[in-house]
C-alpha atoms as one frame of an Amber mdcrd trajectory, in Angstrom:
protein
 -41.259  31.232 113.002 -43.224  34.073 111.043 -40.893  36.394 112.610 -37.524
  34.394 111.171 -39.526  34.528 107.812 -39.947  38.213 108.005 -36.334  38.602
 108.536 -35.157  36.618 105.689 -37.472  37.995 103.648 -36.421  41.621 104.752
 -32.689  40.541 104.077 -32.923  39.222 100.666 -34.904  42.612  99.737 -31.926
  44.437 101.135 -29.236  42.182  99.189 -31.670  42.420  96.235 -31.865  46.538
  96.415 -27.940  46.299  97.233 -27.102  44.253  94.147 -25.545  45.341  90.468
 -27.452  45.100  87.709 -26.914  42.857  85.401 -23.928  43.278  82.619 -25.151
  42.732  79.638 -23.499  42.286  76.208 -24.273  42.153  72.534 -22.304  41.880
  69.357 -21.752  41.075  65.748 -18.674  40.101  64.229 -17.846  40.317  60.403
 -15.400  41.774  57.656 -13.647  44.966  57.438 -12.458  46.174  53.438 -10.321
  48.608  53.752  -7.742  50.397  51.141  -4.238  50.319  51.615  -3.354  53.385
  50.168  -5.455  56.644  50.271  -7.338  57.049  47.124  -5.871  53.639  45.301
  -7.955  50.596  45.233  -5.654  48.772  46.827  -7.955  47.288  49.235  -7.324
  44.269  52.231  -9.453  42.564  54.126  -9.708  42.165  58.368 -12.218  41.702
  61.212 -14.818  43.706  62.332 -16.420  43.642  65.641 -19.414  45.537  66.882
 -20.157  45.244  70.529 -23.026  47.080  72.713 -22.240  46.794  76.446 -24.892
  47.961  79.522 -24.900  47.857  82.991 -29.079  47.029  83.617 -30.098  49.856
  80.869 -27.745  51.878  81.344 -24.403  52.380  79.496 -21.440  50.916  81.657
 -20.288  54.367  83.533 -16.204  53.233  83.715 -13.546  51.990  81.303 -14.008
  47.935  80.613 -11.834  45.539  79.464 -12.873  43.158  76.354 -10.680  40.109
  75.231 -11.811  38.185  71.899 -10.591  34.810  71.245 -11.621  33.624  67.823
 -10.890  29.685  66.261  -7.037  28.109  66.727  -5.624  30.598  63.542  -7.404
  33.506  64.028  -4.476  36.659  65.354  -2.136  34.087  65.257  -3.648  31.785
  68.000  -3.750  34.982  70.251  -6.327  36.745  71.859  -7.229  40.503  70.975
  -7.509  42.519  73.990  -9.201  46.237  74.296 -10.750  48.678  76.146 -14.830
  49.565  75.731 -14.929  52.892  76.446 -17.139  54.360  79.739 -20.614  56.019
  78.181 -20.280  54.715  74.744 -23.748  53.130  73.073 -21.833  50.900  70.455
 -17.614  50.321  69.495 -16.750  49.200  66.221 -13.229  47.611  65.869 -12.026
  47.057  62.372  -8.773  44.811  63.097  -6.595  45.530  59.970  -4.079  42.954
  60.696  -6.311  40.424  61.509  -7.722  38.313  58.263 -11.287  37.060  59.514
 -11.997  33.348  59.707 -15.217  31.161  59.957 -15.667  30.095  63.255 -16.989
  30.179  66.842 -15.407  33.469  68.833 -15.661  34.137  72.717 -16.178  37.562
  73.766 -15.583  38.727  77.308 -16.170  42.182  78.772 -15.691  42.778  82.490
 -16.778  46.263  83.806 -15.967  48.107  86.650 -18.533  49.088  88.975 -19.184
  50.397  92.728 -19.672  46.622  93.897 -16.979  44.656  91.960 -16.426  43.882
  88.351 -19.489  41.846  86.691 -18.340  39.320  84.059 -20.225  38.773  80.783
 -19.134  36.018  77.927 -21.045  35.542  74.712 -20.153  33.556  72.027 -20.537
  34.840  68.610 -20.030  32.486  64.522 -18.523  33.980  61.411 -20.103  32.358
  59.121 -18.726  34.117  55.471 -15.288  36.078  55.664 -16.250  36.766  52.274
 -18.911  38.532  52.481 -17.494  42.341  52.106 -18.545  45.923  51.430 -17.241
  48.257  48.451 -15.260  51.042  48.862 -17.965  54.787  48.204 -16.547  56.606
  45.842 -16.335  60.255  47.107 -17.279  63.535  45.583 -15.862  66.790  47.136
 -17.223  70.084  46.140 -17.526  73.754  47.494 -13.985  73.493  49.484 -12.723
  76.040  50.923 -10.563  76.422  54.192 -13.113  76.362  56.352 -15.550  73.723
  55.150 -16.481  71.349  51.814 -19.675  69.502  51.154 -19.206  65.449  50.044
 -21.413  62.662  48.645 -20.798  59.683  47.864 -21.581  56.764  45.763 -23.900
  54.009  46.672 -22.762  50.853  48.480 -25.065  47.700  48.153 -25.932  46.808
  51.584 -24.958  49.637  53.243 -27.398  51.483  55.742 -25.276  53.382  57.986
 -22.396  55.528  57.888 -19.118  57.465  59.537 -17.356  60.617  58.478 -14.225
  62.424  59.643 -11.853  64.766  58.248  -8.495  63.449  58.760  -4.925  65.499
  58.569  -2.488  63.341  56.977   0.174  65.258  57.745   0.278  65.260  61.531
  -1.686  62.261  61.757  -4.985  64.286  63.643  -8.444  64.457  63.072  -9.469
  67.752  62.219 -13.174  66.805  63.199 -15.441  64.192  65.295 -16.963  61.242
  63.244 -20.043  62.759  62.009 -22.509  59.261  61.852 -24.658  59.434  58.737
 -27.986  57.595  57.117 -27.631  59.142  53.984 -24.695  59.317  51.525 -23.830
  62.716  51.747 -22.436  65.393  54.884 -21.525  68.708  55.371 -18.061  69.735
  57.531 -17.927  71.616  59.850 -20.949  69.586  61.116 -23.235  72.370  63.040
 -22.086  74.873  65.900 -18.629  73.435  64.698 -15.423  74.744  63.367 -12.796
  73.339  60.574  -9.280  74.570  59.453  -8.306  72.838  56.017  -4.699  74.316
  55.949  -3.341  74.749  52.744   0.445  73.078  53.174  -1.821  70.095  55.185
  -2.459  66.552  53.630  -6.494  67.050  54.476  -8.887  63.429  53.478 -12.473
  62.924  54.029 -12.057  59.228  55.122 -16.251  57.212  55.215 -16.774  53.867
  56.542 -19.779  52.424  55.225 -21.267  49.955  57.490 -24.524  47.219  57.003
 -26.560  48.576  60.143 -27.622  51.339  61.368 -25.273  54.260  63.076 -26.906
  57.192  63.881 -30.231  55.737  66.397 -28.768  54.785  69.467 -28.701  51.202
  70.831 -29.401  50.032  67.082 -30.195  46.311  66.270 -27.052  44.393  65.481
 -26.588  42.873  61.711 -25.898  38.685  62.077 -22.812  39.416  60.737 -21.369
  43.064  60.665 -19.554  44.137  57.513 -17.437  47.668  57.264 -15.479  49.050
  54.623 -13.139  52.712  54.380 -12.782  54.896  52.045 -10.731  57.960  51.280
 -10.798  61.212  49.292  -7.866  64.152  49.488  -9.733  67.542  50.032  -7.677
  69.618  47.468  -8.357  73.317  47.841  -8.553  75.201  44.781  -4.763  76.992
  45.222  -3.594  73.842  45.741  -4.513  71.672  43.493  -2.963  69.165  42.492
  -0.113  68.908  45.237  -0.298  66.166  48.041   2.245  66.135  51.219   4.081
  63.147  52.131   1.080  60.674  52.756   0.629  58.818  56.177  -1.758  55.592
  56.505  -5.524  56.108  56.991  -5.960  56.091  61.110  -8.001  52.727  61.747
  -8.535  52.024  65.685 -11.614  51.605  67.529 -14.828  53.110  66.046 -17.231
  54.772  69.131 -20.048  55.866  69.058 -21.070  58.144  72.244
């Protein structure tokens, strides 16, 4: 009999050892204020969602699949489906098209892993779709070709937020979201390189955001509320001309 117990006991250590670690998953959702036009205050107003995704403590090493479904209206009575990328701390997606609503919202993520795909749902309330952030109003200075320095104006309830230097033109980035505390940044960020080309259609675009971006695996707001802004980066032989303009870029926001 002790020896049966042994066995079992030496078994469920194995499975235990053997076993994935938990998925876990964490999120706010909110508002997203964004303009419609670069440098007009045309401004809309979407969803947000911040998610955090681990594996036990550690960041979920593959690609996983997230679907949202939010109350009857919400994206036209459709789920929103994405991918989480593999290695990222936090994702912000700031769904343009998709006017927030009050109401209960089921999250799903499933991630890949050695042993199968653990499952993890959490639900997550909207509870104001009004409550928004203002667009920063942007300062550019010292441009050249090869780098500018920007600040911007203060945003009531804004702690955190994103940079990137975006070419209108060809519809690039020119640089990788630098993610900021204070309301002001440099580009090229350090060890870094930037070409403003002249005949280009070059913006500074910042998000603001109500929580924190630069500390990794940050504490998530109740409710998460993001706004855009944009500012053309006019070199001084060019001012005053503009290319054809494109649409800001908005997709998923990640932070690595």
């Amino acid at each position: 009999m002790k020896r049966c117990l042994a066995l079992l006991a030496l078994t469920a250590a194995l499975a235990g050892c053997n076993a994935d670690p938990a998925l876990t998953l964490n999120g706010s959702l909110g508002t997203y204020r964004y303009q419609v036009t670069p440098g007009q205050p045309d401004a809309k107003i979407g969803t947000a969602l911040l998610l955090k995704l681990r594996l036990g403590a550690a960041r979920v090493a593959s690609n996983s699949s997230v679907t949202v479904t939010g109350p009857a209206t919400w994206n036209g009575g459709q789920p929103l489906r994405f991918t989480y990328p593999a290695g990222s701390d936090w994702v912000l997606s700031p769904e343009t098209e998709i006017p927030p609503i009050a109401g209960a919202y089921t999250i799903t993520a499933s991630a890949a892993s050695e042993r199968g795909n653990p499952t993890q749902s959490i639900t997550l309330t909207l509870s104001d779709p009004s409550a928004t952030l203002e667009f920063p109003a942007i300062t550019l200075k010292d441009i050249t070709r090869s780098g500018f320095n920007a600040t911007w104006s203060a945003v009531p309830g804004a702690s955190g937020y994103i940079a990137r230097v975006f070419n209108g033109t060809d519809n690039i980035f020119l640089s990788a979201p630098q993610y900021l505390s204070a309301a002001s940044v440099t580009f090229p960020a350090p060890g870094k390189t930037l070409d403003l080309s002249s005949n280009k259609n070059n913006l500074l675009v910042v998000n603001t955001a109500n929580f924190d971006t630069v500390t990794d695996d940050p504490a998530l707001p109740a409710q998460v509320n993001l706004s855009d802004s944009a500012a053309f980066i006019q070199q001084p032989q060019t001012a005053g001309s503009k290319a054809a303009q494109r649409p800001l870029p908005r997709g998923l926001i990640v932070k690595p």
